[in-house]
C-alpha positions as CSV (number, residue, x, y, z in Angstrom):
1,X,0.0,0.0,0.0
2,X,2.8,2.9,1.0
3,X,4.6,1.9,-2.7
4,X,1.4,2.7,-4.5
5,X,0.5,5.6,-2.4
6,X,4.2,6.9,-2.9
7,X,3.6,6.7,-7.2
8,X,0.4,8.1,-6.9
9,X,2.6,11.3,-4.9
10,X,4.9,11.1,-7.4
11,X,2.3,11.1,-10.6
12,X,0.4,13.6,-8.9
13,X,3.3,16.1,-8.0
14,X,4.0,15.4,-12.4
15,X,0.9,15.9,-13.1
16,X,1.2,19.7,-11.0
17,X,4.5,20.2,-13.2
18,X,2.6,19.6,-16.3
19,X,-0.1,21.6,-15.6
20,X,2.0,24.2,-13.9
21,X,4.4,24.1,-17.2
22,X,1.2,24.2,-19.6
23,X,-0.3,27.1,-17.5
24,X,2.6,29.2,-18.2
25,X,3.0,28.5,-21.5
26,X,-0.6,29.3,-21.7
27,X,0.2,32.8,-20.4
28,X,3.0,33.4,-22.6
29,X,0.9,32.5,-25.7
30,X,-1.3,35.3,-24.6
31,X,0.8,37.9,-23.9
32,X,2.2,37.2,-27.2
33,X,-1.3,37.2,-28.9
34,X,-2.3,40.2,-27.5
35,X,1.5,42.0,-29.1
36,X,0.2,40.8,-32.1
37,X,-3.4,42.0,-31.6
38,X,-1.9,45.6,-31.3
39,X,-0.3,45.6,-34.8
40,X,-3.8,47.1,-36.4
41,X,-4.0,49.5,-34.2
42,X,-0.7,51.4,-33.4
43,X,1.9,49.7,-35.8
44,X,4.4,52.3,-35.0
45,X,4.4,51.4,-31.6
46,X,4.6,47.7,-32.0
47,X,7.3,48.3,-34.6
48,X,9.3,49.3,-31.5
49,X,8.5,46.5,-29.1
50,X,9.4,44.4,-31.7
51,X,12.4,45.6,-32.8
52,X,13.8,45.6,-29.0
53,X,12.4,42.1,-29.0
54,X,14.7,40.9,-31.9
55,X,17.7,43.0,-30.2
56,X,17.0,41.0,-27.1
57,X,16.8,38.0,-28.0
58,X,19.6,38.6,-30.4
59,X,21.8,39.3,-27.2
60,X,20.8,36.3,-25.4
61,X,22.3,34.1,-28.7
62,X,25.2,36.0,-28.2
63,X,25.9,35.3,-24.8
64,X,25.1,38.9,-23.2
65,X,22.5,37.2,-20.8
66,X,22.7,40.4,-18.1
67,X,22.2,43.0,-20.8
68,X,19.8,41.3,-22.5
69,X,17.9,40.6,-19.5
70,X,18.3,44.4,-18.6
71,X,16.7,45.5,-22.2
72,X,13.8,43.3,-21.7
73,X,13.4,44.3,-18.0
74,X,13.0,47.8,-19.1
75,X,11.6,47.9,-21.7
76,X,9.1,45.3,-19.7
77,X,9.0,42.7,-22.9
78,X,10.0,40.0,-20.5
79,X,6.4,38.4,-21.7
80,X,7.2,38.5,-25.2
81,X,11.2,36.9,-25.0
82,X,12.3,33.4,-24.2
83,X,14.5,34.9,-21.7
84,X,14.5,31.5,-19.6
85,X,15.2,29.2,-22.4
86,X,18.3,31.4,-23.4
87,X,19.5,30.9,-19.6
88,X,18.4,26.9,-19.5
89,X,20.8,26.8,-23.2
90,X,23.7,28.7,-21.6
91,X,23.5,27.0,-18.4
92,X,23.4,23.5,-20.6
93,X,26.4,25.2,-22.7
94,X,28.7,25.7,-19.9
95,X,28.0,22.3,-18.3
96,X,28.6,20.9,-21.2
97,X,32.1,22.7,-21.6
98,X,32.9,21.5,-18.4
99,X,32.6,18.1,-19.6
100,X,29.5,17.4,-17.4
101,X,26.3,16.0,-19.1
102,X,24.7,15.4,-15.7
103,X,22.7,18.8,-16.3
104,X,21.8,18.0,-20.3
105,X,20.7,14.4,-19.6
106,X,18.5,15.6,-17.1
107,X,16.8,17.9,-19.4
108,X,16.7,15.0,-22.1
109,X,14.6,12.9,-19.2
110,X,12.5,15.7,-19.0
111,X,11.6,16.4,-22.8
112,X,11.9,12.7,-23.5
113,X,8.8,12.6,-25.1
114,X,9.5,15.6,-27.7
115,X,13.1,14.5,-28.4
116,X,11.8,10.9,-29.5
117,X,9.3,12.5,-31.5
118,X,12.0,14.5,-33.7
119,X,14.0,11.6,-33.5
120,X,17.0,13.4,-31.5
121,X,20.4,11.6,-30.9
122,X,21.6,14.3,-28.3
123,X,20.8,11.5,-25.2
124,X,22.8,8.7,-27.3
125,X,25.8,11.4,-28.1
126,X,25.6,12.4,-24.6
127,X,25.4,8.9,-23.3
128,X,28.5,7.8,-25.8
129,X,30.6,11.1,-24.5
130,X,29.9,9.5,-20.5
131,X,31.0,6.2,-22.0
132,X,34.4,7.8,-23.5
133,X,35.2,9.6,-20.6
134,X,34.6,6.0,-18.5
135,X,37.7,4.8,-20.6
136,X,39.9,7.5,-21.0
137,X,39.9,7.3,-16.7
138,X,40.8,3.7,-17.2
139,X,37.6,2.8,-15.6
140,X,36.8,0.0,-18.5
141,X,34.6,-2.6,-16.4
142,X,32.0,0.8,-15.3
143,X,32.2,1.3,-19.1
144,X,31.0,-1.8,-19.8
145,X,28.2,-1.7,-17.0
146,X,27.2,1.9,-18.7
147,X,27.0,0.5,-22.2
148,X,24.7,-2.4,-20.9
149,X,22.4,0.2,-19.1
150,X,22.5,3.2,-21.3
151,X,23.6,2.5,-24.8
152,X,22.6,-0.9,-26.1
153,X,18.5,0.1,-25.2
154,X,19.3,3.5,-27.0
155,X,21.1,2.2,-29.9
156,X,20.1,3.5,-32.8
157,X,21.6,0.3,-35.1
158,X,23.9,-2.6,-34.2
159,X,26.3,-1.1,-36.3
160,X,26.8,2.3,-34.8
161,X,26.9,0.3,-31.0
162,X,29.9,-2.2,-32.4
163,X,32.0,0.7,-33.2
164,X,31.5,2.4,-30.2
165,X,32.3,-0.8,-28.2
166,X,35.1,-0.8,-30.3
167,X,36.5,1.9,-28.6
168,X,37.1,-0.7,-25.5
169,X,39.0,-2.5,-27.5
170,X,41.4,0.1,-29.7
171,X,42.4,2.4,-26.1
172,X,43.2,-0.6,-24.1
173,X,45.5,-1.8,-27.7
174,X,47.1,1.4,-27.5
175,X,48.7,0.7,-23.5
């Protein structure tokens, strides 16, 4: 009885970040429809908001989070910028640098869904990336443990598996 009451916790706290999630993106699309709405009416003005827009999200791309953040906090377009995704990206980018794909396969487990419905290798190239940095620390039986857990049910052919088990056997040739 406390396992199933502990899932039904756990699929209803989910469920509350689903709905939470949709909620907001609910909002967004709004505020965004009702930028649009205003073209007709003053097209100068929206001209302006979305020029600033483009400039801000334009400095997100290019790395100048703070001033971009600044623009749209001024300006108060926060509503109509994906100001959050820019930081998720750049927060992903630097982990990523770092050579830790804790953070990124975290967000793959939580867009799992929409990255199997593009058909998106990012999980398997993340997964492969783990499994090269098992064997570069000389750490070749958790490399093997990792391929049997996270690789072979991600696989995307036989083929492309056997050559990256092959890299067990070429770095321990080249001792």
């Amino acid at each position: 009885m406390e396992g199933v009451k502990s899932k039904l916790q756990k699929l209803r706290s989910q469920l509350n970040d689903i709905h939470k999630s949709e909620t907001d993106e609910c909002t967004l699309l709004s505020h965004r429809l009702d930028h649009l709405s205003k073209i007709k009416s003053n097209q100068h003005s929206w001209q302006y908001i979305r020029f600033h827009r483009q400039l801000t999200d334009f400095l997100f791309q290019q790395g100048f989070q703070k001033s971009g953040a600044l623009l749209a906090e001024n300006l108060e377009i926060e509503k109509l910028i994906n100001s959050k995704l820019y930081l998720q990206i750049i927060e992903l980018e630097e982990s990523l640098i770092a050579k830790d794909t804790q953070k990124s396969l975290n967000w793959c487990n939580q867009n799992k869904t929409k990255l199997q419905k593009i058909k998106s290798r990012f999980e398997w190239d993340l997964r492969i990336q783990d499994f090269v940095e098992l064997i570069k620390a000389e750490k070749r039986i958790e490399a093997v443990q990792y391929a049997r857990k996270y690789l072979t049910p991600l696989s995307p052919s036989d083929e492309e598996l056997g050559q990256v088990m092959a890299l067990l056997g070429n770095n321990s040739s080249d001792e």
